[in-house]
C-alpha positions as CSV (number, residue, x, y, z in Angstrom):
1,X,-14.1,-16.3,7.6
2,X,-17.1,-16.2,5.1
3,X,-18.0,-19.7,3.9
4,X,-21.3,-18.0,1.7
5,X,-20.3,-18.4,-2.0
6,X,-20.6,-15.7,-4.2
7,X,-21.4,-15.8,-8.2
8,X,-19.7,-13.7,-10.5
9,X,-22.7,-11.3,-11.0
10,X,-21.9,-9.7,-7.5
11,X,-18.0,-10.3,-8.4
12,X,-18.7,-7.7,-11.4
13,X,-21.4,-5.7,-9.0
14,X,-18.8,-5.4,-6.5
15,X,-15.8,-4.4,-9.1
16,X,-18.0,-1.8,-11.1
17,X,-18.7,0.0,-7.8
18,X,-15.8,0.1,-6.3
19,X,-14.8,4.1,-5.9
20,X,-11.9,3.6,-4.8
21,X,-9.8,2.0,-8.1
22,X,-6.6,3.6,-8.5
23,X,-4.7,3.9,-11.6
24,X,-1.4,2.8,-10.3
25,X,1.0,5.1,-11.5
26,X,3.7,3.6,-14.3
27,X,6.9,4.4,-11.4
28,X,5.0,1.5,-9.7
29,X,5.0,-0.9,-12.2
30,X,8.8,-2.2,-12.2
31,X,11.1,-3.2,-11.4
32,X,9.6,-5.8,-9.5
33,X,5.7,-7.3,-9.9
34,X,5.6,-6.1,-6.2
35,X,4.1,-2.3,-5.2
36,X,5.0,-2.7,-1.8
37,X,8.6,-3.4,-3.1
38,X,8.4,-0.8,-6.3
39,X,7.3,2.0,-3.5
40,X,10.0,1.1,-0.9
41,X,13.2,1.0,-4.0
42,X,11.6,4.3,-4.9
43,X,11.8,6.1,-1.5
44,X,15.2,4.6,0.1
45,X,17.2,5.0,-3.5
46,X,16.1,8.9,-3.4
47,X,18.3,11.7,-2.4
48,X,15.6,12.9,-0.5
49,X,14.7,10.3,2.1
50,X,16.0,10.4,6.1
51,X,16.1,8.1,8.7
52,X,13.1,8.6,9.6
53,X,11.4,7.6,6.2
54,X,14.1,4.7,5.9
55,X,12.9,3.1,9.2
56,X,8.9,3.1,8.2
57,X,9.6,2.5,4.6
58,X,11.2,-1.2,6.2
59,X,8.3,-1.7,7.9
60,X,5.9,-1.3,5.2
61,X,8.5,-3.8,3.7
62,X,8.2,-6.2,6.3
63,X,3.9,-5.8,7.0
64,X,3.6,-6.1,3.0
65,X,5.7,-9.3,3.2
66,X,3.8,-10.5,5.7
67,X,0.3,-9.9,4.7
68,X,1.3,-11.1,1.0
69,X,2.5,-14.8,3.1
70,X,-0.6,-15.0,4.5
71,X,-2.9,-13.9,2.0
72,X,-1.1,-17.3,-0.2
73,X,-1.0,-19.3,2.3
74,X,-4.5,-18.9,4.8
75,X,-6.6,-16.6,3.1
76,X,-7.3,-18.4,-0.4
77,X,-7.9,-21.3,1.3
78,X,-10.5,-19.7,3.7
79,X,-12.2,-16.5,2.2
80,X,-14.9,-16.8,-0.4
81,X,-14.4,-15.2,-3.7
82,X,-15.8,-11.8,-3.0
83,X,-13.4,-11.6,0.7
84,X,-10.3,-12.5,-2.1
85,X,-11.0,-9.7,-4.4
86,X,-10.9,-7.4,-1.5
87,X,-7.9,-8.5,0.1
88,X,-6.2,-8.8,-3.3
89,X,-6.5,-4.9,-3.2
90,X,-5.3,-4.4,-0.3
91,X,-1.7,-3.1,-1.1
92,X,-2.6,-0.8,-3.7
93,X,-5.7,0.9,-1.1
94,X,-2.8,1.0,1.9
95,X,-0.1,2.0,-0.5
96,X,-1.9,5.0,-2.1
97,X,-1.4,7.3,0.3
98,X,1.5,6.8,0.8
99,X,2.6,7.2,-2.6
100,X,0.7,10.5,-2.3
101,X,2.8,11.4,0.3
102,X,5.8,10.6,-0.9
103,X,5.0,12.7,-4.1
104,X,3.8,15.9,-2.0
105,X,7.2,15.2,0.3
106,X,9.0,14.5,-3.1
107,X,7.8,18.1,-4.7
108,X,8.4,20.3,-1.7
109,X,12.1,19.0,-1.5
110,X,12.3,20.1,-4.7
111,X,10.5,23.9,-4.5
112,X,11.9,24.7,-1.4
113,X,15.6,22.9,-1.4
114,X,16.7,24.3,2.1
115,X,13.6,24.0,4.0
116,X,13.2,20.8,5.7
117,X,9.5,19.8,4.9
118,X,8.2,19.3,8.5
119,X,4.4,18.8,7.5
120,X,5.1,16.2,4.3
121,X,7.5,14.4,6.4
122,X,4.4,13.8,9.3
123,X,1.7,13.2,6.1
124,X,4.0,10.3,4.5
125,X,4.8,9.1,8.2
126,X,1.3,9.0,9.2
127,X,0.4,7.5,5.6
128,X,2.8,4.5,6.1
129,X,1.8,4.2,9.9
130,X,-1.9,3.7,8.5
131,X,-0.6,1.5,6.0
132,X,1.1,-0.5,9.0
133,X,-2.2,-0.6,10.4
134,X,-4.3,-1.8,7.6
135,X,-2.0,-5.0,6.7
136,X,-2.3,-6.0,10.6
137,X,-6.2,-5.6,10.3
138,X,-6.7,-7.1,7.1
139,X,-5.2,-10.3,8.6
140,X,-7.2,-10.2,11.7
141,X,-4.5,-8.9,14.3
């Protein structure tokens, strides 16, 4: 918890430097307002996905549910402005690679139809097990 208060010139300092901004791509837009929710309709609605997939892509559900409660309902009341912005990107930092993966997973299904891609399958996995991680952190657990 961070009680300092923070002005807006190292609001703007903080946004201006940030070197991670993402243009989130226009598939994630809709149909919902949601990211989390965009990626996961994306993923479990394509001819491509397995078990596998299905199973993380719920939890990634589930943890962006979760961290989205909490982030309403604890964190604006307790974080100082700068701690908000942060958090508030939180979803688009965790689910960029993932969406990365998914895209790599999504274009070797497509080059090399009868392979089973073994390698994108583990890089999307490990993308949305690291995504698992960082809404658990984020909130403290």
């Amino acid at each position: 918890m961070t009680d300092e208060p923070i002005d807006d010139e190292e609001l703007l300092a903080w946004i201006e430097n940030d070197s991670d901004n993402w243009e989130l791509p226009d598939e994630l837009r809709a149909p919902s307002n949601g990211i989390v929710e965009n990626f996961s309709i994306i993923v479990l609605s394509s001819r491509f996905t397995s078990s596998v997939i299905n199973r993380a892509v719920g939890r990634l559900i589930i943890d962006g549910a979760e961290f989205s409660s909490w982030f309403l309902e604890e964190a604006k009341g307790r974080e100082n402005s700068l701690r908000l912005l942060q958090l508030s990107e939180t979803s688009m930092r965790l689910l960029r690679p993932c969406w990365e993966g998914w895209k790599a997973y999504e274009r070797a299904h497509e080059e090399r139809p009868a392979d089973f891609p073994t390698v994108e399958v583990q890089n999307l996995l490990a993308a949305m097990d690291a995504a698992h991680e960082g809404f658990r952190t984020s909130r403290g657990l």
